[in-house]
N, C-alpha and C positions, 0 to 999 in steps of 0.2 A: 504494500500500500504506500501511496504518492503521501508525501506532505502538501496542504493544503495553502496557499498563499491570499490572504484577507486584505481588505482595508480596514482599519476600526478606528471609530472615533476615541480618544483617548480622555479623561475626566480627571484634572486635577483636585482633588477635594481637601483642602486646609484652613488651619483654625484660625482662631481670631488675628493671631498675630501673623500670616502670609505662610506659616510654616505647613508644607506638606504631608498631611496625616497617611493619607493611600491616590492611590489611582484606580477608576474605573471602568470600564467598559460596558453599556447597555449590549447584552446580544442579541437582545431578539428574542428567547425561545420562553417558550414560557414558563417551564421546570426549571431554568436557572436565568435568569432578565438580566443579571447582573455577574461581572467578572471582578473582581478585586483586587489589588496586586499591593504590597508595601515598596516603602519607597527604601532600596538598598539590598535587596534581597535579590533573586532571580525568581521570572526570568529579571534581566535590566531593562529598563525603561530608556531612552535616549533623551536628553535631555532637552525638553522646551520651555519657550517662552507661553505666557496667558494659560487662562484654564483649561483650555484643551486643543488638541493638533492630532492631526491624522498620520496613522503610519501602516506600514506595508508590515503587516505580520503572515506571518509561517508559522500556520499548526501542524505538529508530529501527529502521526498515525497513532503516540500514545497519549495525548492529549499535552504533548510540551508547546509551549509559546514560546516563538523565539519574536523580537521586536526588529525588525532589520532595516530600517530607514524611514523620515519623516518624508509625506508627501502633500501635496496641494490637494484641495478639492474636496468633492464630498462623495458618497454613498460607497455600494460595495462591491 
């Protein structure tokens, strides 16, 4: 089985003071809506500006995320 190549909108969510609590991803399905990721952990997030930015992700046939470049634009 092929790894999968996505676009996803990415969701910075942090506290009062600018600091970056997690990141997340709306998927879509409805037994899981949301993706969650910490910030410093893996997979790694690439680093942007403002609350959210679009990136070119690769899902593993075993459910790995990998993040591999920030792109323009929107949908999927």
């Amino acid at each position: 089985m092929t790894a999968q190549i996505l676009k996803c909108q990415v969701h910075r969510r942090t506290d009062l003071e600018g600091k970056t609590l997690y990141f997340m991803i709306y998927s879509g399905s409805r037994s899981r809506s949301h993706r969650f990721f910490r910030p410093g952990t893996p997979p790694h997030i690439p680093p942007f500006e403002g609350a959210s930015a679009w990136f070119e992700v690769e899902r593993g046939h075993r459910g790995e995320w990998r993040f591999l470049r920030q792109v323009t634009g929107t949908g999927r």
